[in-house]
PyMOL commands that place a pseudoatom at each C-alpha (Angstrom):
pseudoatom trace, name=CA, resn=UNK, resi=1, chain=A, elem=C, hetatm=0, pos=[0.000, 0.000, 0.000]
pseudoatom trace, name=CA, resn=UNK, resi=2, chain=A, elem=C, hetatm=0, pos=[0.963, 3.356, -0.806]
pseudoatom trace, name=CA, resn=UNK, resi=3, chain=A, elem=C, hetatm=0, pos=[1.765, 5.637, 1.736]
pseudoatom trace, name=CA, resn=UNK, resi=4, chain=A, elem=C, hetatm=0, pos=[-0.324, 8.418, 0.567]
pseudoatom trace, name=CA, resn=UNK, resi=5, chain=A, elem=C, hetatm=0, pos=[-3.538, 6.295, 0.129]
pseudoatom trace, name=CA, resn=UNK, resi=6, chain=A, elem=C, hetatm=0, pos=[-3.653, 5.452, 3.907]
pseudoatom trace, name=CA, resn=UNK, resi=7, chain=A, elem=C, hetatm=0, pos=[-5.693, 7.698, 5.843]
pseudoatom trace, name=CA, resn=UNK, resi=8, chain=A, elem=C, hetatm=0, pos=[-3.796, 7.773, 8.565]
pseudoatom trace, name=CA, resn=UNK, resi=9, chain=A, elem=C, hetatm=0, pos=[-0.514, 8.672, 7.409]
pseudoatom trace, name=CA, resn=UNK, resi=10, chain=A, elem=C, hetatm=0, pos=[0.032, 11.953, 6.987]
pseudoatom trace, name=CA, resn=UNK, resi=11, chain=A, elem=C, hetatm=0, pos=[-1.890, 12.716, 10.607]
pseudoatom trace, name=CA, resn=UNK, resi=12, chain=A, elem=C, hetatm=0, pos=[1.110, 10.342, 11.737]
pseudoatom trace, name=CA, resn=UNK, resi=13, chain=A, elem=C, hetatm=0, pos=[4.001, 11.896, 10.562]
pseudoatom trace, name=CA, resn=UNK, resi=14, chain=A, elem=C, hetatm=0, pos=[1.979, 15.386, 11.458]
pseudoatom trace, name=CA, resn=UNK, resi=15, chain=A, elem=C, hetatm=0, pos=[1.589, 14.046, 15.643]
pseudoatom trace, name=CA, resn=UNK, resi=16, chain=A, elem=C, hetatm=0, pos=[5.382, 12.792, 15.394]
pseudoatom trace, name=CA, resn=UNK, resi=17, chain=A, elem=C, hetatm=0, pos=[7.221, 15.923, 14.373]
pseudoatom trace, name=CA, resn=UNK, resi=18, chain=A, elem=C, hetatm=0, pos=[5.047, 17.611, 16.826]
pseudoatom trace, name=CA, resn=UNK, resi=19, chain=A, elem=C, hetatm=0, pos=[5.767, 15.327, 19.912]
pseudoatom trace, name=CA, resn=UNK, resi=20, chain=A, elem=C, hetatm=0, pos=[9.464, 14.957, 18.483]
pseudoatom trace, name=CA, resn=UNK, resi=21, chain=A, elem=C, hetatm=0, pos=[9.619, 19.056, 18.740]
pseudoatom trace, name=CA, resn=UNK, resi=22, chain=A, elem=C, hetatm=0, pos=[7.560, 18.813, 21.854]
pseudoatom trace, name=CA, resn=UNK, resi=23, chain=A, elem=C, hetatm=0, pos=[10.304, 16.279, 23.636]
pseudoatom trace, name=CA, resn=UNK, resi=24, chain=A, elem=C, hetatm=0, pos=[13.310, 18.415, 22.542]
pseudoatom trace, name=CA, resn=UNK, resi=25, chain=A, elem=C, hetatm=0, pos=[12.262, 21.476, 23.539]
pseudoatom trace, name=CA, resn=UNK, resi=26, chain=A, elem=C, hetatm=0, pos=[11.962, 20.056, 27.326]
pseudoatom trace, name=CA, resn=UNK, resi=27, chain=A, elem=C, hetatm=0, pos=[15.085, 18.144, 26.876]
pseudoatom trace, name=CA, resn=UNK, resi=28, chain=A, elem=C, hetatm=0, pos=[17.757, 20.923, 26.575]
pseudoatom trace, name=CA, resn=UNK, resi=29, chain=A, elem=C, hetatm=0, pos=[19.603, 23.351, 25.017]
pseudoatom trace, name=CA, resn=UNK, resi=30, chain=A, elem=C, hetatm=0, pos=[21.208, 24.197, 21.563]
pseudoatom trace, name=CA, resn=UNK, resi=31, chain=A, elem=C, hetatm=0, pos=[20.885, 21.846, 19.043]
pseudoatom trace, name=CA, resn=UNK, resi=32, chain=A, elem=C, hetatm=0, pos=[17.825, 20.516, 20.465]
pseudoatom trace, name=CA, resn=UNK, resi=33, chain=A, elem=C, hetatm=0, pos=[16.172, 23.950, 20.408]
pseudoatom trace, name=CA, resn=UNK, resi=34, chain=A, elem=C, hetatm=0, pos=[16.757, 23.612, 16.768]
pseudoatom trace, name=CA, resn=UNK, resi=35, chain=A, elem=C, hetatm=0, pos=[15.129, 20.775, 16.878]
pseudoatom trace, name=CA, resn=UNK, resi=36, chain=A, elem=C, hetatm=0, pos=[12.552, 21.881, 18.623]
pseudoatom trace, name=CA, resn=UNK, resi=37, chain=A, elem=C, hetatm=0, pos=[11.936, 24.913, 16.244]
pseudoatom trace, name=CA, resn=UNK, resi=38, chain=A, elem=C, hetatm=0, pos=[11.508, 22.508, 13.479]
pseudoatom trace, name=CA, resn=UNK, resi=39, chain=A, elem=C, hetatm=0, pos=[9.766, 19.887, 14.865]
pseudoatom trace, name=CA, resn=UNK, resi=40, chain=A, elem=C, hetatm=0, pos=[6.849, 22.502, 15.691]
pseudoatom trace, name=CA, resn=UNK, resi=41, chain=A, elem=C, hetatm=0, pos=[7.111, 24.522, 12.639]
pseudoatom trace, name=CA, resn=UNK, resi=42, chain=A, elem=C, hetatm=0, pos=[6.725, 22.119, 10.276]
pseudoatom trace, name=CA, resn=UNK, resi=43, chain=A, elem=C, hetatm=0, pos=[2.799, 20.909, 11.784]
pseudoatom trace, name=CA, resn=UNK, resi=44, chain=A, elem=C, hetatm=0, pos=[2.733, 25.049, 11.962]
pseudoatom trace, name=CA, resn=UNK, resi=45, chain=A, elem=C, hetatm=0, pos=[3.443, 25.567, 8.698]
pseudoatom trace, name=CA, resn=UNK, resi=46, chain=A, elem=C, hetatm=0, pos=[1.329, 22.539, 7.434]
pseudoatom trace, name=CA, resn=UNK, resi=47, chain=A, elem=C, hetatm=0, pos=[-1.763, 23.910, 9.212]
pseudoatom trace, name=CA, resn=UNK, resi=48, chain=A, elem=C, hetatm=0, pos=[-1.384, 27.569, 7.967]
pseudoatom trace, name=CA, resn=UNK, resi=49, chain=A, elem=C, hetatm=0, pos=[-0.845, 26.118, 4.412]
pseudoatom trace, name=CA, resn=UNK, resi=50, chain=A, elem=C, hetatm=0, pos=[-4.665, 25.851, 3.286]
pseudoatom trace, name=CA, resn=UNK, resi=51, chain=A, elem=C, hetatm=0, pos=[-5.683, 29.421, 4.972]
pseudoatom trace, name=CA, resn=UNK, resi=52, chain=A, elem=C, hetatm=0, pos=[-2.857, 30.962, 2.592]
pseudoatom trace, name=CA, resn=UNK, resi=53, chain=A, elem=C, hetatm=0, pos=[-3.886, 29.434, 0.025]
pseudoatom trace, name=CA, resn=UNK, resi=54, chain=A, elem=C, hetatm=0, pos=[-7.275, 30.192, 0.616]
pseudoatom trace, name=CA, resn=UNK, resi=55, chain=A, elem=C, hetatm=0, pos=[-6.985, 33.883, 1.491]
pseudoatom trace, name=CA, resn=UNK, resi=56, chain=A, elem=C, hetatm=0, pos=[-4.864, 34.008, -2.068]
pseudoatom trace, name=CA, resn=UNK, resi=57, chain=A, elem=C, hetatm=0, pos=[-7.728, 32.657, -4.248]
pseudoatom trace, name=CA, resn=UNK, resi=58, chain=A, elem=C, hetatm=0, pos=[-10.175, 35.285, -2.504]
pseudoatom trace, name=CA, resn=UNK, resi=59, chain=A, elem=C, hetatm=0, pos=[-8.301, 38.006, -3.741]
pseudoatom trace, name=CA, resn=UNK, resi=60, chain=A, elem=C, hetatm=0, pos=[-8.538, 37.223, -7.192]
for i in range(1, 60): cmd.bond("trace and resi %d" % i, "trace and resi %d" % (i + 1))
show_as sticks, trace
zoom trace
């Protein structure tokens, strides 16, 4: 099966860079901070993705 025709995949990978950026961010300094940053900005990003896109086809 196809990774992209399983419902549940993307939610997956979504909840596991979040707790992986939650973890770091309690676990120390530096590099994990880093870690943090992107393991919280990419389920960021990946939410605010449709509203952009969204609030771009309204202004056309």
């Amino acid at each position: 099966m196809n990774w992209r025709q399983s419902t549940f995949a993307l939610p997956l990978l979504i909840g596991l860079f979040s707790a992986s950026g939650l973890l770091s961010a309690l676990l120390g300094d530096g590099g994990w901070d880093a870690v943090a940053w992107l393991g919280l900005g990419v389920p960021t990003a990946l939410g605010c993705w449709p509203l952009l896109r969204r609030s771009q086809s309204q202004r056309r």
